[in-house]
C-alpha positions as CSV (number, residue, x, y, z in Angstrom):
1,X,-1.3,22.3,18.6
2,X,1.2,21.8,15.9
3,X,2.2,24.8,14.5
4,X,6.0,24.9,13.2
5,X,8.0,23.5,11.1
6,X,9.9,21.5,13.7
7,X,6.7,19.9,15.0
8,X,5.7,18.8,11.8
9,X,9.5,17.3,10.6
10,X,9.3,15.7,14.0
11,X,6.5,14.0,13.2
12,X,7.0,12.9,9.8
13,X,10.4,11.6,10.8
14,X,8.1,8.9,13.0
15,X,6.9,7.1,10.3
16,X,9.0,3.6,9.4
17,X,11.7,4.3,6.8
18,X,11.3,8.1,6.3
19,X,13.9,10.9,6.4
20,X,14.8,14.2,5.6
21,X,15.9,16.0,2.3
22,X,15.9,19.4,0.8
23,X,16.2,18.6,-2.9
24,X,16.0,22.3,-4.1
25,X,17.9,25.5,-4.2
26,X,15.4,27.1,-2.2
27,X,16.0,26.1,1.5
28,X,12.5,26.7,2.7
29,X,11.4,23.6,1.3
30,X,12.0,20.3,3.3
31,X,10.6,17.3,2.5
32,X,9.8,13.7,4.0
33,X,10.6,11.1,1.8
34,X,10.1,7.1,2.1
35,X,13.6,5.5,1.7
36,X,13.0,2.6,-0.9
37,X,11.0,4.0,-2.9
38,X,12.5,8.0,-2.5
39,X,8.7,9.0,-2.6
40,X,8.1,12.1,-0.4
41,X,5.1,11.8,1.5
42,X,5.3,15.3,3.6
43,X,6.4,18.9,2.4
44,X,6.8,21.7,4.7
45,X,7.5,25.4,4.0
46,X,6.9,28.4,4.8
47,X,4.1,30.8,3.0
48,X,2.8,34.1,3.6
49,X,3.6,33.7,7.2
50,X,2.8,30.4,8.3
51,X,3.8,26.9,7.7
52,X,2.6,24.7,5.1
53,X,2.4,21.2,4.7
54,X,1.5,19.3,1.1
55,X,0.3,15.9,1.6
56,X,-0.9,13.0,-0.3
57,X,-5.1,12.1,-0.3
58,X,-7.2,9.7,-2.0
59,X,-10.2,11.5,-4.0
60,X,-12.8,10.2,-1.4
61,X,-11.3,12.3,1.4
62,X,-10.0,14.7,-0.7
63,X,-13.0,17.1,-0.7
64,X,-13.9,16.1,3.2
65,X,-10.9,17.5,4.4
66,X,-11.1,21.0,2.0
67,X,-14.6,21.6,3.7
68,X,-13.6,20.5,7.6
69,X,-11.4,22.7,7.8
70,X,-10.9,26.4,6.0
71,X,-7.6,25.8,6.5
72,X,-7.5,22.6,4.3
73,X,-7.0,24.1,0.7
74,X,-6.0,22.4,-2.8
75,X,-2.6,21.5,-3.2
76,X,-0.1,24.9,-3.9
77,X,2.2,23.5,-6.5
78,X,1.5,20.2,-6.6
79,X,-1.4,18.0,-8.5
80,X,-5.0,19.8,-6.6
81,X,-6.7,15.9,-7.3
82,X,-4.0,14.1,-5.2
83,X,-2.5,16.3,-3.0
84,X,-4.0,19.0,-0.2
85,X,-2.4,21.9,1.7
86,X,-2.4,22.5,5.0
87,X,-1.5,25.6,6.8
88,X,-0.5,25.6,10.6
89,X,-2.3,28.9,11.5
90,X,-3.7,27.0,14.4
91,X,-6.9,26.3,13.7
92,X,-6.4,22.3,13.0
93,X,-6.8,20.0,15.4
94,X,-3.1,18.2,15.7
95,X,-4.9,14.8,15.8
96,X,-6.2,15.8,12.4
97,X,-2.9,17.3,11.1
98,X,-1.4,14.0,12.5
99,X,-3.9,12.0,10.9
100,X,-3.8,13.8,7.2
101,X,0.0,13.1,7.6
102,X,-0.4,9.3,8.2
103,X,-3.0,9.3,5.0
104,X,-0.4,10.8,3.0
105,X,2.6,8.3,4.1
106,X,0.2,5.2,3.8
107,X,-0.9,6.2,0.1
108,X,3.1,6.5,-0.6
109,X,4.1,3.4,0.6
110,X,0.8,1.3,-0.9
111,X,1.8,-0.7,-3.7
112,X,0.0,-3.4,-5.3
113,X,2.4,-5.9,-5.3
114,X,2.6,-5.3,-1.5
115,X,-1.4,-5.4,-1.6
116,X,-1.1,-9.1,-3.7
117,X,1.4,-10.3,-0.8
118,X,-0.4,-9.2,1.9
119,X,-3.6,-10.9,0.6
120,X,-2.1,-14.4,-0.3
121,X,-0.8,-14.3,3.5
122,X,-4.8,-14.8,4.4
123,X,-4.9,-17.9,2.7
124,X,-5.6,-20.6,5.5
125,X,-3.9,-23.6,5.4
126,X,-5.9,-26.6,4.2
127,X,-7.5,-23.5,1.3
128,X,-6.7,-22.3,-2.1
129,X,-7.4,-18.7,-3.3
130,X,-7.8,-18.0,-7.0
131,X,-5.8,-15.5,-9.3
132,X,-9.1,-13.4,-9.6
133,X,-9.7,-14.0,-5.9
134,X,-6.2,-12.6,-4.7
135,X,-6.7,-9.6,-7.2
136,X,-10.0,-8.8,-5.7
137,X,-8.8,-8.9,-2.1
138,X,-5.7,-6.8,-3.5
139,X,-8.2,-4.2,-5.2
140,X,-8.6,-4.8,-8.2
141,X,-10.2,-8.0,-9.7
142,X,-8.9,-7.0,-13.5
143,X,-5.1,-7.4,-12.3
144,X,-5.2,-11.0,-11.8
145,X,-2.1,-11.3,-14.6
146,X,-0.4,-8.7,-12.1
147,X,-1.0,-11.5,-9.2
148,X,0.8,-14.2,-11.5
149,X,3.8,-12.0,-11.8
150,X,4.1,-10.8,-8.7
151,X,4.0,-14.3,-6.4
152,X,6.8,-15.1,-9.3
153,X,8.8,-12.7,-8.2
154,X,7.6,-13.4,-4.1
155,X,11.3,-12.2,-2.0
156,X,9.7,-14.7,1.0
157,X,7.7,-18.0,-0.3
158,X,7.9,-19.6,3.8
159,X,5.8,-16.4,4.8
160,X,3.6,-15.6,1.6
161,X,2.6,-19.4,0.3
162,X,1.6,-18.3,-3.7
163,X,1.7,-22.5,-3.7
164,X,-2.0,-21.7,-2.5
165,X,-3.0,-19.8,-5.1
166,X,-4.6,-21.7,-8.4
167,X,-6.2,-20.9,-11.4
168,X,-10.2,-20.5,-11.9
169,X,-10.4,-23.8,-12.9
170,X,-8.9,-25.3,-9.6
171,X,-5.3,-26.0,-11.8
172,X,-2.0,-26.0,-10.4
173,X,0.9,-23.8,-12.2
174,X,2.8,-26.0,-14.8
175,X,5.8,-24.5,-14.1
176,X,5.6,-23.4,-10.6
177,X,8.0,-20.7,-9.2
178,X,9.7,-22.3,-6.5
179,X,11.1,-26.5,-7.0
180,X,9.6,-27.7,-11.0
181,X,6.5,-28.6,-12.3
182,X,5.2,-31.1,-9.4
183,X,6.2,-28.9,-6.3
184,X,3.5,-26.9,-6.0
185,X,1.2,-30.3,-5.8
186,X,3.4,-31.9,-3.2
187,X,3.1,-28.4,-1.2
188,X,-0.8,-28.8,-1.4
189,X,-1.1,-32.1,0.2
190,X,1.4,-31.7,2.6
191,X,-1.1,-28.5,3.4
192,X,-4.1,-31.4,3.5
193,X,-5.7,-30.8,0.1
194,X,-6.2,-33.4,-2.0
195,X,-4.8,-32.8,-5.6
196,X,-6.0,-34.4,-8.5
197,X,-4.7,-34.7,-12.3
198,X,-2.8,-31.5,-11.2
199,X,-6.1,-30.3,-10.3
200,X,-8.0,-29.0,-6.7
201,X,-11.6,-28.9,-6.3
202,X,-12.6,-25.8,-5.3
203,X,-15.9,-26.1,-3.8
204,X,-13.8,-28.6,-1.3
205,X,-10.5,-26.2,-1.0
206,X,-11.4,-23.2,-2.0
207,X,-11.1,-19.9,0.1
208,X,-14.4,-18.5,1.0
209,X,-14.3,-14.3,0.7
């Protein structure tokens, strides 16, 4: 059973990039924080006798945790829509505390861009995905413009190949990222795709969902 502040710390420090900070005069406060980003994703304290832990939660399990457990309440101090308390008086399961704890880091660390990447890596070889395609698989079909910005800005083009991404109409970028205005063409049929007037069929070539 998790129950002190040590346990929880402990736990938190598990997670890939976290560590340790107690940004406020008040030393009762100690929070988890992601590294790049400085996000915290755990804070632990002490209240009315027991500890507390704030952590991150989308809206749809918001609500399901408050009525689980009596012991789940709004978050104290924080935003009550994104953020729940938890107090260690025992009566948690530590698998759920553990598992609340993971939501929270997971929802800090998402971004979209890293949502857009991750998507364009399903791309097969030998298919092309769409703008609106990649948005859609990233969350949200209305950020397709975010998907154009972000594979221009991709930190790894051997590992996320935005070469396979094209526009609704099956067109190639005319002024693609990564080598001028015909390497995104040459990277196609060296994938197997056949390329016409800068152009891909996409019943042929394109990425089924």
């Amino acid at each position: 059973m998790m129950t002190t502040r040590e346990e929880a710390i402990a736990y938190g420090l598990t997670f890939s990039d976290a560590y340790m900070e107690m940004p406020f005069k008040d030393t009762n406060w100690q929070l988890i924080r992601v590294k790049e980003s400085k996000k915290a994703f755990l804070w632990v304290y002490e209240r009315e006798g027991y500890i507390n832990l704030n952590v991150k939660v989308s809206p749809e399990w918001r609500d399901f945790w408050r009525k689980a457990f009596k012991s789940v309440i709004a978050g104290w101090h924080q935003n009550k829509e994104h953020w729940n308390t938890i107090i260690l008086d025992g009566s948690i399961p530590e698998k759920d505390i553990k598992t609340m704890i993971a939501e929270s880091y997971a929802l800090i660390t998402d971004s979209p861009t890293k949502r857009i990447y991750k998507a364009v890596k399903k791309i097969p070889k030998g298919k092309v995905a769409t703008y609106a395609q990649i948005a859609e698989m990233a969350g949200d079909r209305k950020m397709a413009r975010a998907v154009g910005n972000a594979l221009h800005k991709n930190p790894d083009p051997e590992a996320i190949p935005c070469f396979r991404v094209v526009n609704s109409k099956g067109e190639c970028s005319g002024s693609f990222a990564f080598g001028g205005l015909d390497e995104q063409a040459k990277r196609l049929r060296e994938d197997g795709i056949e390329v016409v007037n800068n152009k891909v069929n996409l019943e042929k070539y394109g990425m089924k969902n």
